[in-house]
N, C-alpha and C positions, 0 to 999 in steps of 0.2 A: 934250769928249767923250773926250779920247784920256784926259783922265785916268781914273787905274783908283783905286778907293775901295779902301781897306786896310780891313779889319776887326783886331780882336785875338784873337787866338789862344788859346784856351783850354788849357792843358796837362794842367794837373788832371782836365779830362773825358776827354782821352784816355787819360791813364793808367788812369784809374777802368773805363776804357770796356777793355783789356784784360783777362781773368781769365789768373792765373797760378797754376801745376802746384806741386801737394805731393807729396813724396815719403812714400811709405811708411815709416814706420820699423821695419817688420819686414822686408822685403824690398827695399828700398830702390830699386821699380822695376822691380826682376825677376823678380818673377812669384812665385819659390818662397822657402823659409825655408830656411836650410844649418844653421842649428842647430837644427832639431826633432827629431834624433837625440840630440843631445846632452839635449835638456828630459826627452825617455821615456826613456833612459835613469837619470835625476836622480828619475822619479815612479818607478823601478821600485825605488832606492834608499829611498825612503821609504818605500815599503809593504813592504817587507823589515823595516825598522829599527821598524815600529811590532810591539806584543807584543797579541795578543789574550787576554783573561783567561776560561778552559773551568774548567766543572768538574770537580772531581776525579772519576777512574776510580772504582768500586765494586770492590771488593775481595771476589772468590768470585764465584758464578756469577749471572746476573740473569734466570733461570727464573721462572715463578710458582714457590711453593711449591705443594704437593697438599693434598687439605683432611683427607689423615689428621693434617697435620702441622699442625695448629690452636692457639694459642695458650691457653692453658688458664688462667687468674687464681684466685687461692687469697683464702678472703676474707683471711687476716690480709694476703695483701698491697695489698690496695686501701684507700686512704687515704679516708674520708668525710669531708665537710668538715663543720667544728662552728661553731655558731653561739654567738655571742658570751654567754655568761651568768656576770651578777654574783653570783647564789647560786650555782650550783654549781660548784663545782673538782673535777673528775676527769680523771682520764689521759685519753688517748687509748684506749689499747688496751679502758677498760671501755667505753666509749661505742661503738667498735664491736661488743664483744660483748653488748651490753644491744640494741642494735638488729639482729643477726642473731637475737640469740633471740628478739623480738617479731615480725621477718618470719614466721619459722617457724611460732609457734606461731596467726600471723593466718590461716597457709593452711592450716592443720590443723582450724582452726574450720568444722564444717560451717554454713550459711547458717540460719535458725530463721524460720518465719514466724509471721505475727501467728495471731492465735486470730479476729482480728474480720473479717480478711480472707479466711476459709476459705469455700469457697461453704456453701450451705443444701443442695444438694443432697448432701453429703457425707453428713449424719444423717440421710436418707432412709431407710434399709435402719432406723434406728431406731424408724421412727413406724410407726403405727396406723393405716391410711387407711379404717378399716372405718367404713361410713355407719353411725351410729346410728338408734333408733327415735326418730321426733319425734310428738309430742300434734298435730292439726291441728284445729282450732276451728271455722274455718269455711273450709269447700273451695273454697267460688266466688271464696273473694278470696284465697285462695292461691296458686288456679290462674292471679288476674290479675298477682299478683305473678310468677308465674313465666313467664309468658309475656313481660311485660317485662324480666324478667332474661335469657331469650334471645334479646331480641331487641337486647337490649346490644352494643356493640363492644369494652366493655372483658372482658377474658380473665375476670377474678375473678367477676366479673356471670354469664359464660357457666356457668362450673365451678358455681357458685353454683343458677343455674337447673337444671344436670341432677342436683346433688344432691337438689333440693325434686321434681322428675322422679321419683326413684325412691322419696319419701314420698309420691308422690300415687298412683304403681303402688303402694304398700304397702297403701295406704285401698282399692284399686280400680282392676280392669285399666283398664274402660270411659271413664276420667277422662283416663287418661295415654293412650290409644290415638292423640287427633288431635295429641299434641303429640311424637310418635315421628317423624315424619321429620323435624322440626328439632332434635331430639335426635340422629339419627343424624350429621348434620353438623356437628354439634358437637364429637361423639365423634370425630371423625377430627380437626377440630381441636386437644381434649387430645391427642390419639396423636403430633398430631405435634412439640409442645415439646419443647422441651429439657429443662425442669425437671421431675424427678420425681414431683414433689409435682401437675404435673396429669395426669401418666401415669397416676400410680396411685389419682388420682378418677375417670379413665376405664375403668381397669379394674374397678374396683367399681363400677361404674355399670352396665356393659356383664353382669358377671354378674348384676346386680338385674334388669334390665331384662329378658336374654332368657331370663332363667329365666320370669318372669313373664309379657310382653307381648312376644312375639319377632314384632318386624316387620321383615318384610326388605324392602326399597326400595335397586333397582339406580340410581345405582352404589357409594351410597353403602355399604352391603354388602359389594360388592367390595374397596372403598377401606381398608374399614376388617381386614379379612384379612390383606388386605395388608399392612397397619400391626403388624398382631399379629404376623407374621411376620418382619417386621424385628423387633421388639423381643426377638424369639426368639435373635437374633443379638446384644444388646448385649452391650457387658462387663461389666456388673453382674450377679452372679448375682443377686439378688434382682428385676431386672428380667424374667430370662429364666424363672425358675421360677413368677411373676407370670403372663405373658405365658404359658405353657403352661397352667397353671390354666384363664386364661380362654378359651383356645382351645377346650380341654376342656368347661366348659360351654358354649359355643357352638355346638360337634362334637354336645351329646347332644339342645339344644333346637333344631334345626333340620333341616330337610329335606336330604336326602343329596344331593339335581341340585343346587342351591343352595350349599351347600358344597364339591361335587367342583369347582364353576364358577369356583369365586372360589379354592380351592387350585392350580387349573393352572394360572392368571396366572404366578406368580411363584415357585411353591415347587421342585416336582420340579427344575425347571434350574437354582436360585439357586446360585451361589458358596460359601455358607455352607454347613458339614455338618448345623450343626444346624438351619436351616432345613428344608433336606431331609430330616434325621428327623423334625423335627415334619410335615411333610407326608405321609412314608410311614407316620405311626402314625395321623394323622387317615383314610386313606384306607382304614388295614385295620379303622379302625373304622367307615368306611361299609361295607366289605364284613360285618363283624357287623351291622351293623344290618338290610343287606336279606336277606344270606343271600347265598352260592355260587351256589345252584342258582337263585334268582329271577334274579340277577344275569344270568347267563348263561342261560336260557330266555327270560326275560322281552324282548318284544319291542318292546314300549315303552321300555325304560332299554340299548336297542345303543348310543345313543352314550355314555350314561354306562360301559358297560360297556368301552369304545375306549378309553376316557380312564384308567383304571384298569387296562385290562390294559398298555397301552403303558408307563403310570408303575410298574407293578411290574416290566418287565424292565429299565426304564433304573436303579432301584435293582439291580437282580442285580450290573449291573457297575459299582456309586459304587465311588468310592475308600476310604469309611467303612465301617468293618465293623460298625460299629450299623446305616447304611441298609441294609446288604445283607442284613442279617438279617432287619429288618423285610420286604425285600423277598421274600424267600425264605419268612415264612411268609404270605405274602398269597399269591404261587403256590400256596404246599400247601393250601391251601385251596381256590382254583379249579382245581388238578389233581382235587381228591376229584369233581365232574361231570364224566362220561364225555362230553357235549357240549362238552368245555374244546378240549379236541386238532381239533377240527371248525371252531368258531371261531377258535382262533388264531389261523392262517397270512390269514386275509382283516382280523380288526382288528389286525393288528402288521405294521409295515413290512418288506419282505424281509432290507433290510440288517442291520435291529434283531436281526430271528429267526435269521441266521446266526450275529451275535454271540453270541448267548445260546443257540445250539444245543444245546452242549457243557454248557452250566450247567442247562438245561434237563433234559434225560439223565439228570444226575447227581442231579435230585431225585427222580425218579420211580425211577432205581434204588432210593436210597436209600427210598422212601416203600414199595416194593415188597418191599427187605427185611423193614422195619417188620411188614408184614401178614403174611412166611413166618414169623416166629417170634412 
C-alpha cells in the first residue's frame, strides 16, 4: 500500500492546454499607432500629386441670348442632302434651287375641289320647284296611293305624298280636306331638313294648299310659323325671299287671331333683324286687314289688340331701322282713333310707355304738322 502508482505525464496536452498572446503588428501592444500622422500626411501627398481633367472655360459672356437676336439661315446656305441617282448628274447648287422653286410654287397652288363632291344643295337656287299640273284618272286610287305614301317613314315617300296632296286639292277642296292634318305634319317635317330640295316642296305646297283648303290645326300651325320664320333668317337669299313669299300667302289666307298667335311665339323678340321685320310687316298687315278703328273699338279682339299695340312700341326702339319704320307706321295708323290715347296706358306696360314716351310725342307732333299744312 505505501506503494504510490506513477502514471506518465503528458507534456503535449499541457502545452496545448496553454493559449499564447500575439502581438499586434500595428501597435505592438500599446494600444495606439505613432505613425498614423506620418500615413495622412503621405494620402494628403497623393491627392495633391493627382491632376483632375475640367473643361475648358467659355470664352465671352454665358447669358442666354434675347430672341431679337435669333439665328436666321439663308437657303443657299442649307446643304439638302441628294439622293443617289444614276441618270442624272447635276450640281448641287441646281438641285437646290429646282426644289425651293417647287416648295414655292406648291404653297401658292390654291386647293381645287372635285365637281362630284360638291353638295346638291348648291344648284338649288337653279331649279324649279314649281308643282305642275297632273291628269288624275281615277281619284279613289289616288287618294289610296297617297295616303300610303304619307304614311311612309321614308322622307321621299312623304314629299311625294304632299305633292299628289296638292293635285288632289287641285281636282277638289272636299277630297284633300281629311288628309290636311297629316299633311300639316309633314310640312313641318320638310321645314325642318337640311336639304333645299325639301324646303322648297314645302313651300309650294303650303302656298297650294292654303290658298285653296286653309286648315289650321294647333299646334301644328304654330310650329310650322315658326319654321317660316327661321327660314326668314337663313343665309341663302333665295331661301329668305322663298320663305317671305309664302308667309305672305299665309298672312292673306288666314284669320288675323290665328296668325297674331303663332307671330308672338317667336318673332317680335327673336335675335334676327329680319325675323323681326318680317313679323312687323305681317302684323301691320293684320292691322289693314281689320281696320284701326275695329281694332281698337272692338271688344271682342282687346287682347289681340294688347298684342299688337305692345309689339308696335317694342319695334319703335329695335335696333334696325327698317323695324322701326315699320313700327312707326303701325302707330300712325292707330294714333288716327281718338280712342288710341284712352287705351294705351292700360294695354302697354308702364315701364314700355315711358320708354317710348318721347318717340311717342314725336309722332303725333309730326302727324299734326302733316294736317296744319
Amino acid at each position: 500500500m505505501d506503494k504510490e502508482i506513477s502514471a506518465p505525464v503528458n507534456l503535449t496536452e499541457t502545452k496545448k492546454s496553454k493559449p499564447t498572446l500575439k502581438l499586434c503588428p500595428t501597435c505592438h501592444g500599446r494600444g495606439f499607432y505613432e505613425d498614423a500622422c506620418q500615413d495622412r500626411s503621405e494620402e494628403i501627398e497623393v491627392i495633391k500629386s493627382t491632376q483632375y481633367h475640367t473643361l475648358p472655360k467659355m470664352k465671352g459672356s454665358t447669358k442666354p441670348q434675347s430672341r431679337n437676336n435669333k439665328i436666321t439661315w439663308k437657303l443657299s446656305e442649307v446643304a439638302f442632302p441628294i439622293l443617289p441617282n444614276k441618270t442624272v448628274t447635276k450640281s448641287k447648287q441646281e438641285l437646290i434651287t429646282r426644289n425651293a422653286s417647287a416648295s414655292t410654287m406648291n404653297e401658292r397652288i390654291p386647293l381645287r375641289r372635285d365637281s362630284s363632291q360638291l353638295s346638291k344643295d348648291s344648284c338649288d337656287s337653279l331649279k324649279d320647284y314649281t308643282i305642275e299640273d297632273k291628269e288624275i284618272i281615277d281619284i279613289n286610287e289616288f287618294l289610296k296611293i297617297t295616303k300610303v305614301k304619307l304614311k311612309s317613314e321614308n322622307l321621299n315617300d312623304i314629299a311625294q305624298g304632299v305633292i299628289n296632296t296638292v293635285h288632289i286639292a287641285r281636282k277638289g277642296s272636299d277630297f284633300a280636306l281629311p288628309l290636311m292634318p297629316q299633311v300639316n305634319r309633314h310640312l313641318c317635317t320638310l321645314l325642318k331638313n337640311f336639304k333645299n330640295y325639301y324646303v322648297f316642296i314645302a313651300f309650294e305646297a303650303i302656298k297650294e294648299l292654303y290658298t285653296i283648303v286653309p286648315l289650321i290645326s294647333r299646334p301644328e300651325f304654330d310650329e310650322m310659323i315658326h319654321l317660316l320664320l327661321v327660314k326668314v333668317s337663313d343665309l341663302k337669299t333665295n331661301v329668305r325671299e322663298a320663305a317671305n313669299a309664302v308667309l305672305d300667302v299665309v298672312a292673306q289666307n288666314t284669320p288675323p287671331q290665328y296668325l297674331v298667335r303663332a307671330i308672338l311665339g317667336k318673332g317680335p323678340k327673336s335675335k334676327s333683324p329680319n325675323v323681326r321685320h318680317t313679323s312687323a310687316r305681317l302684323l301691320d298687315h293684320v292691322v289693314d286687314s281689320i281696320g284701326p278703328e275695329s281694332l281698337i273699338n272692338a271688344f271682342n279682339l282687346r287682347e289681340m289688340r294688347k298684342n299688337i299695340v305692345e309689339c308696335s312700341l317694342l319695334f319703335l326702339e329695335d335696333q334696325n331701322p327698317d323695324v322701326r319704320k315699320v313700327g312707326k307706321e303701325i302707330v300712325t295708323k292707330l294714333m288716327a282713333v281718338p280712342e288710341f290715347e284712352e287705351t294705351l296706358p292700360s294695354d302697354v306696360p308702364v315701364q314700355l310707355f315711358r320708354r317710348v314716351e318721347k318717340i311717342l310725342l314725336n309722332i303725333k307732333y309730326e302727324k299734326q304738322c302733316v294736317f296744319d299744312d
